[in-house]
N, CA, C and O of each residue as an XYZ file, in Angstrom:
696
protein
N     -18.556     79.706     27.055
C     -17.953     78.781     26.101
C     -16.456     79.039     26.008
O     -16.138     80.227     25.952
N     -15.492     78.144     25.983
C     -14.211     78.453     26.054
C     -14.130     78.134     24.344
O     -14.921     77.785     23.468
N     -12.586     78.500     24.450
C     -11.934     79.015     23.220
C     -10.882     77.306     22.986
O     -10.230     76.952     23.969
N     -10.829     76.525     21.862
C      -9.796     75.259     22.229
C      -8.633     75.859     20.973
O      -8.610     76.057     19.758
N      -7.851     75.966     22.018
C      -6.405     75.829     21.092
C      -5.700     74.906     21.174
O      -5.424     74.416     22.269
N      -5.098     74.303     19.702
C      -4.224     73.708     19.323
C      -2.917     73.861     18.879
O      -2.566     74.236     17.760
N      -2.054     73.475     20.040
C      -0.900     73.666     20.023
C       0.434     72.734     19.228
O       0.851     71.636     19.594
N       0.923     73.561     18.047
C       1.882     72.481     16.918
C       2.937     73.119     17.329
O       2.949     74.155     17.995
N       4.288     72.206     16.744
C       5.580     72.752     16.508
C       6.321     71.236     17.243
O       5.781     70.259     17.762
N       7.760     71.576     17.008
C       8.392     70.549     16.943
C       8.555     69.817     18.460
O       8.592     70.350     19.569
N       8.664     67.976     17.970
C       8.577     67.636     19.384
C       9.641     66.408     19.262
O       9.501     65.814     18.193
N      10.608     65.912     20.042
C      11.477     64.979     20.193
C      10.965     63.851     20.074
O      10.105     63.414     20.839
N      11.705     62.893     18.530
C      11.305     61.863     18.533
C      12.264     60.640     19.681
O      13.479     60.538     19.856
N      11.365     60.032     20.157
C      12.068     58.696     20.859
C      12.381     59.216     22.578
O      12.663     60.358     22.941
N      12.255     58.205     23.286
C      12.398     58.580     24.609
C      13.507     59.395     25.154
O      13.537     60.263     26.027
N      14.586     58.765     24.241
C      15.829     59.217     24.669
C      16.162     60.956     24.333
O      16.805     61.852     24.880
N      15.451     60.830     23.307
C      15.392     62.595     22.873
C      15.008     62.977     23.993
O      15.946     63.299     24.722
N      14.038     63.074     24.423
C      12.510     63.664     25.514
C      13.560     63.524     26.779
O      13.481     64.345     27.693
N      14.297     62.736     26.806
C      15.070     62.862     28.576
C      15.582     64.186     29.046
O      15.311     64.520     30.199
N      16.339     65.030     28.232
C      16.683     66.201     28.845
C      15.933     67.376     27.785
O      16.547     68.410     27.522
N      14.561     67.115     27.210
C      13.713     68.425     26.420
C      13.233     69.094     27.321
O      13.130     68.621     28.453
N      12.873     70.218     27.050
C      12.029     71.080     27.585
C      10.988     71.169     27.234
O      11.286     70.945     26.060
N       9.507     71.366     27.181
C       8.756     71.100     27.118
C       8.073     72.350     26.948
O       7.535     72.764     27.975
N       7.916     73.280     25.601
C       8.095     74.256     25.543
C       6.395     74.921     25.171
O       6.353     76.055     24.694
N       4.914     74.082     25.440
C       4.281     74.065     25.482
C       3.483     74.440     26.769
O       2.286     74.655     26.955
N       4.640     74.442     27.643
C       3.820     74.728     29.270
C       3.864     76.140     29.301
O       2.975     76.853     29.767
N       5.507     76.740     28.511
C       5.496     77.839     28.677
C       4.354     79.029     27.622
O       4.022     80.178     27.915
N       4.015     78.292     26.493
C       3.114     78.784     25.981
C       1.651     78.491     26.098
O       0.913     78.941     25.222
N       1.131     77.766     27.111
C       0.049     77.612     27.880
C      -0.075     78.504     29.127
O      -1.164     79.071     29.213
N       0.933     78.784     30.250
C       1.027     79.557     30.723
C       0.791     81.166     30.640
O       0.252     81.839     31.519
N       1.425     81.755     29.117
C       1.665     82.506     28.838
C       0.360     82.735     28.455
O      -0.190     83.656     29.060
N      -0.424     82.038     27.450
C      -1.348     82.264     27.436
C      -3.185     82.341     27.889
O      -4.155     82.767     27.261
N      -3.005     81.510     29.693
C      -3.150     81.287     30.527
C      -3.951     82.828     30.905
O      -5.023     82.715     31.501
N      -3.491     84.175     30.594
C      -4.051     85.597     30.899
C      -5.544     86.017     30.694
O      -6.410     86.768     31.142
N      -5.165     84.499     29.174
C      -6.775     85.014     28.299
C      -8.001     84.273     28.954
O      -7.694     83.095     28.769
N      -9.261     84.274     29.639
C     -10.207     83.485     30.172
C     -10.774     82.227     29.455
O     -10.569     82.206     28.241
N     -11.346     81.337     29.907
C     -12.213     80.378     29.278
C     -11.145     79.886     27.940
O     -11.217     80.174     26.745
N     -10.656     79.467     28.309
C      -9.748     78.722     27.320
C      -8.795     77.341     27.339
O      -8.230     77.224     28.427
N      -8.499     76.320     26.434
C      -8.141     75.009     26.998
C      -7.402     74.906     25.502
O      -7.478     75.526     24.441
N      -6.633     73.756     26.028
C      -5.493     73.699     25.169
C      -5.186     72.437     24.978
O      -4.936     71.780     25.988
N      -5.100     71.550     23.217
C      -5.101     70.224     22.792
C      -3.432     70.619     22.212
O      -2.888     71.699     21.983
N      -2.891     69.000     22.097
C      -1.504     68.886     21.394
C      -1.365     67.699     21.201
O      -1.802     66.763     21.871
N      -0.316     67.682     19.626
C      -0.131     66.024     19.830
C       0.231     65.132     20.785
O       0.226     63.940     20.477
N       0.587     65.504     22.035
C       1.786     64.576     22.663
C       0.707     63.747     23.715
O       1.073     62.896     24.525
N      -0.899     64.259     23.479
C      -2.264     63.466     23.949
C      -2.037     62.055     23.255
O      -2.360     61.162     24.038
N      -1.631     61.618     22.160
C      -1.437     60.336     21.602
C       0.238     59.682     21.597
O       1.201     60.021     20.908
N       0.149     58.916     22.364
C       1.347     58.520     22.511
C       2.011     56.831     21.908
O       3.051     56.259     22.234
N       0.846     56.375     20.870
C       1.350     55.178     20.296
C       1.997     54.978     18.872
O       1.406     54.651     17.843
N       3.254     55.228     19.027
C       3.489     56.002     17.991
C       3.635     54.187     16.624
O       3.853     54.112     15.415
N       3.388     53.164     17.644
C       3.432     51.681     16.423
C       2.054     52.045     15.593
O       1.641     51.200     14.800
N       1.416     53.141     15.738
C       0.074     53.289     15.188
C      -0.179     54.608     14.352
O      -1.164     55.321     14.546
N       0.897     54.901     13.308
C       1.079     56.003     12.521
C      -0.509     56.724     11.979
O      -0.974     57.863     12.009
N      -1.022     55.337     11.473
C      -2.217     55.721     10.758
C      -2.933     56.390     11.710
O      -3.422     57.498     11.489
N      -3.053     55.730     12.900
C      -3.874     56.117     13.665
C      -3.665     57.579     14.462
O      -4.543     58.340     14.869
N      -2.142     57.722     14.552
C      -1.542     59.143     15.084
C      -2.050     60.311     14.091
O      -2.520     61.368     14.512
N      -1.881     59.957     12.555
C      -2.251     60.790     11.981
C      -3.517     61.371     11.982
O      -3.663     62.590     11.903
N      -4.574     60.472     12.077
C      -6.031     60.708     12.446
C      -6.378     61.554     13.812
O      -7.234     62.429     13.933
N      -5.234     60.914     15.069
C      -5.365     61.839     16.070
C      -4.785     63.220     15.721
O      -5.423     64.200     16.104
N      -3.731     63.389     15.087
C      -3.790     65.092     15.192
C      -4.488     65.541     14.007
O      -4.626     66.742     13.776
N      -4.874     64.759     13.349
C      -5.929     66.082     12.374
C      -7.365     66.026     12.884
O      -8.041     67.011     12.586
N      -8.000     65.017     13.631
C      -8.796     65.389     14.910
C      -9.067     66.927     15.597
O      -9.823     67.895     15.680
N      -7.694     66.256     16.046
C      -7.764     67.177     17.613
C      -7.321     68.780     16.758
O      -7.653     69.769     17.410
N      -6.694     69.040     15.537
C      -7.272     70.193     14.512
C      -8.445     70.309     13.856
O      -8.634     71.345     13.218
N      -9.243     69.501     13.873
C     -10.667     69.615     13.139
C     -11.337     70.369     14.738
O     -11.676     71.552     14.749
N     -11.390     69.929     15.362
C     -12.159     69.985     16.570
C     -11.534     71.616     17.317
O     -12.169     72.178     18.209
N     -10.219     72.177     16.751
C     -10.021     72.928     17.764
C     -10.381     74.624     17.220
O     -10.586     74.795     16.019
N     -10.423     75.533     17.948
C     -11.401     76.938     16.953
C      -9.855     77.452     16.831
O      -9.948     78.540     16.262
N      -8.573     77.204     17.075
C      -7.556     77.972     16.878
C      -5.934     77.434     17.281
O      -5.324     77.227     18.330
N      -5.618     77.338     15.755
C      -3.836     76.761     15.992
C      -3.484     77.931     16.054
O      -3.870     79.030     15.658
N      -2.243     77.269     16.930
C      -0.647     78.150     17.208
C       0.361     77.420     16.672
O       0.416     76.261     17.082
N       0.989     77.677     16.060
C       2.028     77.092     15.906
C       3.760     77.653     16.296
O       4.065     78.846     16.270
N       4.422     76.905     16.530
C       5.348     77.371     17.860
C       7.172     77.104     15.942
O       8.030     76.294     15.591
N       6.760     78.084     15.635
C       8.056     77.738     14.843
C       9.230     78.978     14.957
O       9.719     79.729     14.114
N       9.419     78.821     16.327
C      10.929     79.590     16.802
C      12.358     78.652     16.043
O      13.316     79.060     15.385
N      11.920     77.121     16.538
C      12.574     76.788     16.184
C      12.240     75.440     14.581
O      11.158     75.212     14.040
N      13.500     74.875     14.278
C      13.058     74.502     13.113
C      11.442     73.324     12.976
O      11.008     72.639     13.902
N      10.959     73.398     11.821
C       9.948     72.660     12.009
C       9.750     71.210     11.265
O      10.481     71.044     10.288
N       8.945     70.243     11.567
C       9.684     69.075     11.319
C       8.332     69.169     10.234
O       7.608     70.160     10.127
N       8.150     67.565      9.273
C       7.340     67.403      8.178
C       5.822     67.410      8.802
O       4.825     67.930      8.300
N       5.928     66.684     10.044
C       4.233     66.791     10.662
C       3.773     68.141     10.953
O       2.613     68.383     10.619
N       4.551     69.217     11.596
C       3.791     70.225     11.948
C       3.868     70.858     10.630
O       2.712     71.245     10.455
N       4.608     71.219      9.515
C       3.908     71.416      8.369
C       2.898     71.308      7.540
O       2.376     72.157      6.817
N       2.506     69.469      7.806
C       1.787     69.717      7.034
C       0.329     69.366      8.059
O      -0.794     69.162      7.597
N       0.607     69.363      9.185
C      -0.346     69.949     10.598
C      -0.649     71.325      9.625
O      -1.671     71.165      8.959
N      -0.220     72.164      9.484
C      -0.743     73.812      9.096
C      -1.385     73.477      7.748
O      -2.476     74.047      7.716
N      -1.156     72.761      6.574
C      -2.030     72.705      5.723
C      -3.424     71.797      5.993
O      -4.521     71.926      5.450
N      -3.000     70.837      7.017
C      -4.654     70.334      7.338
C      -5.783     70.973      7.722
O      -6.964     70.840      7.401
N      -4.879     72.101      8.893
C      -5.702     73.252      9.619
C      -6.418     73.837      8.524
O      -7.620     73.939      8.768
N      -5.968     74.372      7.081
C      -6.457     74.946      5.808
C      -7.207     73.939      5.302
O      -8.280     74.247      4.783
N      -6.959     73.087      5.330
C      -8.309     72.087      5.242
C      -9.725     72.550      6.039
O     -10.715     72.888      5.391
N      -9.715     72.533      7.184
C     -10.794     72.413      7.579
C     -11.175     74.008      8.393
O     -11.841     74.370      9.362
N     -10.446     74.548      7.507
C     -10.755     76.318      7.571
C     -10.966     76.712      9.135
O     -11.957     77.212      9.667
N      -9.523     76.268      9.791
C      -8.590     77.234     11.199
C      -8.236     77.721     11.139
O      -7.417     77.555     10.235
N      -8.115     79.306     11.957
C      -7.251     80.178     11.694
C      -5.926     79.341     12.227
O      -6.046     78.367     12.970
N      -4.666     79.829     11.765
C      -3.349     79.454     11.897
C      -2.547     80.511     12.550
O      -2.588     81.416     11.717
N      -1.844     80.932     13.545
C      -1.485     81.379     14.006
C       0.116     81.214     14.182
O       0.406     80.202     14.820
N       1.068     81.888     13.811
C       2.529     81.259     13.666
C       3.228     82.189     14.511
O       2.899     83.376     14.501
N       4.179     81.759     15.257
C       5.019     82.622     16.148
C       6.451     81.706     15.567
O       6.882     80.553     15.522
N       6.882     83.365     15.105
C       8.563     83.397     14.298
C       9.084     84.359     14.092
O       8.920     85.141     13.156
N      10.198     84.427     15.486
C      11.162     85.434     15.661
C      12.202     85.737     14.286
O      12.765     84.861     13.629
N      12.261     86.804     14.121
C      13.246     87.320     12.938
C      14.316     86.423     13.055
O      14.205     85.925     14.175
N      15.476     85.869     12.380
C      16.809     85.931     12.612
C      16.626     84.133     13.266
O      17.568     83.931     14.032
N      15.565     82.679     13.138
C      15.976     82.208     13.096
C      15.866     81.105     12.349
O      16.984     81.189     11.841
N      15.242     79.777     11.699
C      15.963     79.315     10.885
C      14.816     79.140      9.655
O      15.222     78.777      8.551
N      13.415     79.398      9.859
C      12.346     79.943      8.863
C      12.195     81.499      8.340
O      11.403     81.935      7.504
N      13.162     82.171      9.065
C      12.881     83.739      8.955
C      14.310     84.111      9.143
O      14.959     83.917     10.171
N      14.853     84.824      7.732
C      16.410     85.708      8.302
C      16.031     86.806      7.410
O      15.256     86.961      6.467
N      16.923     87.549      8.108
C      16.673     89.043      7.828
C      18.244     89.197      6.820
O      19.282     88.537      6.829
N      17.800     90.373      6.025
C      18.906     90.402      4.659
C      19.480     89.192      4.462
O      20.478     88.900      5.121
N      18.878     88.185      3.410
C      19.604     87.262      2.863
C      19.636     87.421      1.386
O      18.806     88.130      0.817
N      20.301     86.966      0.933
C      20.146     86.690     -0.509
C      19.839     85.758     -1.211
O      20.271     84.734     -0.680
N      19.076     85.437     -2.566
C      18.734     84.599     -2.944
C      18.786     84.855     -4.846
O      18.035     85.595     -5.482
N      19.627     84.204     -5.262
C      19.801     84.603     -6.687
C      20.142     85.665     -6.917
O      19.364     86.356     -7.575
N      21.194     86.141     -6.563
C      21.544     87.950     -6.221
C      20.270     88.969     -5.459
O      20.436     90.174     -5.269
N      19.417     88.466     -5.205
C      18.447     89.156     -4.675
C      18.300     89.550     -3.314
O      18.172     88.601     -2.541
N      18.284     90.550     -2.867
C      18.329     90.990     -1.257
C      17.217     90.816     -0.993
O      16.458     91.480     -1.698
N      16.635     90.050     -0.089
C      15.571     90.174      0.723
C      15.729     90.521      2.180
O      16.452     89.852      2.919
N      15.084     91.518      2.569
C      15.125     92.251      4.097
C      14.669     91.577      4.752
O      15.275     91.680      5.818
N      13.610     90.586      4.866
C      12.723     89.929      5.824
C      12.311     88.850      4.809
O      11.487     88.887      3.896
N      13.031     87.999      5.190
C      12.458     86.677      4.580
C      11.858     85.445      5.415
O      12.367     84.619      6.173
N      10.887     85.621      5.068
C       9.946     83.973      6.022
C       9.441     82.758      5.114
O       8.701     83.088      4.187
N       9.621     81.926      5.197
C       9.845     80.974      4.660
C       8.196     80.530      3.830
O       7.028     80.576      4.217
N       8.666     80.231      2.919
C       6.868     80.778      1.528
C       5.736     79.694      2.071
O       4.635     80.134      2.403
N       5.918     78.756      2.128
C       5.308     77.776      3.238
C       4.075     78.041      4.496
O       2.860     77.876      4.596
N       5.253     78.577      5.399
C       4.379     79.093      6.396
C       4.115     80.214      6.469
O       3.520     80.580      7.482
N       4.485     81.296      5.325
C       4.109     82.545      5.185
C       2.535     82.282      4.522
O       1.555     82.878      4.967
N       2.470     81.481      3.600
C       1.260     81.140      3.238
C       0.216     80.315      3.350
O      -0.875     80.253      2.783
N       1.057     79.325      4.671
C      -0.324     78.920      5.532
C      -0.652     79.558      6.774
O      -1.405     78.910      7.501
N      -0.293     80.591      7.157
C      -0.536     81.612      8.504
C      -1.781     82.612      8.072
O      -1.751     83.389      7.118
N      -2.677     82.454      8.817
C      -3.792     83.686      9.171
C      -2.781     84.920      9.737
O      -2.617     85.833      8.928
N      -2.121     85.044     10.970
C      -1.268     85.680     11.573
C       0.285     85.053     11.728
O       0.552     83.852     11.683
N       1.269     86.172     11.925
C       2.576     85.751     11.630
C       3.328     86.510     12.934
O       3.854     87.571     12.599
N       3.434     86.265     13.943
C       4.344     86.994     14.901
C       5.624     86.615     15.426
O       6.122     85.513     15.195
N       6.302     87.712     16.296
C       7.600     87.221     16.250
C       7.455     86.687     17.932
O       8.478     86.194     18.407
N       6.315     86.767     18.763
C       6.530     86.431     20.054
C       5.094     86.042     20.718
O       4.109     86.568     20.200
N       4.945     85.392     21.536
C       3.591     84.554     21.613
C       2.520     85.886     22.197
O       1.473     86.106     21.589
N       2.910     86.718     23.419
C       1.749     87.730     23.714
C       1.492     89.485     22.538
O       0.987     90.592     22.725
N       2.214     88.755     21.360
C       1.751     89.638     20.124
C       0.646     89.071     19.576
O       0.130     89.848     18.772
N      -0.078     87.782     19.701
C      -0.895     87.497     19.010
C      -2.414     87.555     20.124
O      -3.415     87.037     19.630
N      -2.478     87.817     20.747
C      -3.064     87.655     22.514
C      -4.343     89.029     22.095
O      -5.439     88.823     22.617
N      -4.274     89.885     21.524
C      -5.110     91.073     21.444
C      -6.136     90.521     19.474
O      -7.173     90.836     18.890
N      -5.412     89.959     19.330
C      -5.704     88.636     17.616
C      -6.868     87.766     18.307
O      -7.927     87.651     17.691
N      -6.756     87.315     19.226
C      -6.977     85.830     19.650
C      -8.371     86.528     20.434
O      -9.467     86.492     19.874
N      -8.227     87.020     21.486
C      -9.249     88.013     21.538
C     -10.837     88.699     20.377
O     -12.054     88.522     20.425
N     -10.221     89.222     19.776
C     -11.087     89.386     18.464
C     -11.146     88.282     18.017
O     -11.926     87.986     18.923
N     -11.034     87.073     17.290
C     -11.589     85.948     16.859
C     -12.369     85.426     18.420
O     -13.509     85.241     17.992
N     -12.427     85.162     19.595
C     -12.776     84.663     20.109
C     -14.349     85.736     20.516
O     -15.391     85.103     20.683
N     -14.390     86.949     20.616
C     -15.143     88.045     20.637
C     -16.294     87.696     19.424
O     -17.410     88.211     19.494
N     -15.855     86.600     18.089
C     -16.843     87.032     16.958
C     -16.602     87.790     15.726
O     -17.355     87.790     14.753
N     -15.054     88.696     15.877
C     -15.051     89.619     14.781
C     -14.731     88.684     13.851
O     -14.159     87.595     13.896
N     -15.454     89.653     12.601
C     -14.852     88.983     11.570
C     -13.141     89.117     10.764
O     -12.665     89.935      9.977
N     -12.650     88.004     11.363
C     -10.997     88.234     10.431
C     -10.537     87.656      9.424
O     -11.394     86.896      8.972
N      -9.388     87.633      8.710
C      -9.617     86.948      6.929
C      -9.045     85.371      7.558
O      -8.160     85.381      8.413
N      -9.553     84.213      7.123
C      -9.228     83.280      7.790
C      -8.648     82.238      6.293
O      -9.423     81.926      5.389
N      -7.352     81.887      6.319
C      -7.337     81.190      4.704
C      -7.703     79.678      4.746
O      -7.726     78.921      5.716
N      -7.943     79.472      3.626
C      -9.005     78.133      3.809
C      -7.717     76.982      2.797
O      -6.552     77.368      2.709
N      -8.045     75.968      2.299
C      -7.465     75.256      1.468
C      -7.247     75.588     -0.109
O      -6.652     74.963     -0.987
N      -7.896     76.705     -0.122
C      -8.114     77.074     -1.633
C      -6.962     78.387     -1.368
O      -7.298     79.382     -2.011
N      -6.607     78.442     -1.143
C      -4.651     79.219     -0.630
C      -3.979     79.160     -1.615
O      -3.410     80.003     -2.308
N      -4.167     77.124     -1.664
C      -3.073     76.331     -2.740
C      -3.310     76.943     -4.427
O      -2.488     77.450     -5.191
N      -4.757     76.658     -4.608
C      -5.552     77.435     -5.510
C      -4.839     78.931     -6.260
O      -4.481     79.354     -7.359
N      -4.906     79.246     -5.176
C      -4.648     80.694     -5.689
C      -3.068     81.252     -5.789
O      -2.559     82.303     -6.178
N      -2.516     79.883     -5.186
C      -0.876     80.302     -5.300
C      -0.519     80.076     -6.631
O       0.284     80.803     -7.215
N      -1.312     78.677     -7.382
C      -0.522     78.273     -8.515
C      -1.214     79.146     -9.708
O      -0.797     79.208    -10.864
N      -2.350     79.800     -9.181
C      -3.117     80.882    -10.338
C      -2.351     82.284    -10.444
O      -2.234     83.050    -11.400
N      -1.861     82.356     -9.109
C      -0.585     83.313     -9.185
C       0.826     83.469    -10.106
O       1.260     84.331    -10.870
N       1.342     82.045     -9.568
C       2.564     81.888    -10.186
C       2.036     81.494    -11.493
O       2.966     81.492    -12.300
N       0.629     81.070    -12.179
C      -0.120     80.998    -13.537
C       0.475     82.253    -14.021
O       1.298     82.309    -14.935
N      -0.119     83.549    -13.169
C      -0.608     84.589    -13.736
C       0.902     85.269    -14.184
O       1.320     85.498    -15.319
N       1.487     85.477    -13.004
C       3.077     85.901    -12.897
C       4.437     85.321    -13.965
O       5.416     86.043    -14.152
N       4.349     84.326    -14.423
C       4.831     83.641    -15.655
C       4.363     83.556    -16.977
O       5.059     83.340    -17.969
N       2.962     83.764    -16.935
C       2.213     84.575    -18.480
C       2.225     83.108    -18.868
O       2.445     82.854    -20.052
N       1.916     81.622    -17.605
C       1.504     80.702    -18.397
C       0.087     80.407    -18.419
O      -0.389     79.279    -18.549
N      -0.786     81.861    -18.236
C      -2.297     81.369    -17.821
C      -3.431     82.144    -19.089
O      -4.646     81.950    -19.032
């Protein structure tokens, strides 16, 4: 039985974008290409884009259907693959995020209200990620064990739940 991953992160709108992109999905198919029995879905399978409703249905599909997102946020991420990662929590996928320190979801010593933070990742996808890495064959020995059967903590839609029972709890408005 193979393993289906679903591959998110940002993609050039309009033809003219796409003329000189790179296509930065081959290299993370490739890469991950090491691991056996495995196949790989992405939005760019639906290409009518006069058919929003219908695009939307195709990628939360082809995330209902797949046993494991990646999501590719090196670089910035647009409103679909966002809220691509909360659908995945919908229908209880692990989420998998690759995000190098230092670029525009993750900086290292910033400040925020006089506050130093050493490692900051952006609260979003810090809290829709099962796993959080900074490079795609860090998650490869992860992917393995979920595909093996182990049991790993997988967050579901009730995330949201527990964030605002948090910030309930943390403000003493609960």
């Amino acid at each position: 039985m193979s393993l289906k991953i679903c591959l998110l992160g940002s993609l050039p709108k309009g033809d003219e974008a796409r003329k000189n992109w790179t296509d930065w999905k081959i290299d993370y198919k490739n890469r991950l290409s090491v691991m056996p029995d495995i196949e790989f879905t992405d939005g760019d399978a639906w290409t009518d884009e006069s058919r929003p409703f219908e695009l939307v249905g195709h990628d939360s599909y082809i995330i209902k259907t797949a046993d494991l997102i990646i999501v590719n946020a090196e670089n910035k991420l647009g409103a679909g693959t966002a809220q691509e990662m909360i659908i995945a929590k919908y229908f209880k996928k692990p989420v998998i995020t690759i995000l190098p320190k230092d670029t525009h979801h993750r900086k290292s010593k910033i400040v925020f209200n006089g506050e130093l933070i050493d490692d900051w990742i952006h609260p979003f996808i810090l809290t829709f990620s099962d796993l959080l890495v900074e490079d795609l064959t860090d998650c490869i020995g992860w992917i393995k064990e979920l595909n093996k059967g182990t049991e790993l903590k997988i967050k579901d839609i009730t995330t949201v739940d527990q964030a605002v029972n948090s910030f309930l709890k943390f403000t003493g408005r609960n």
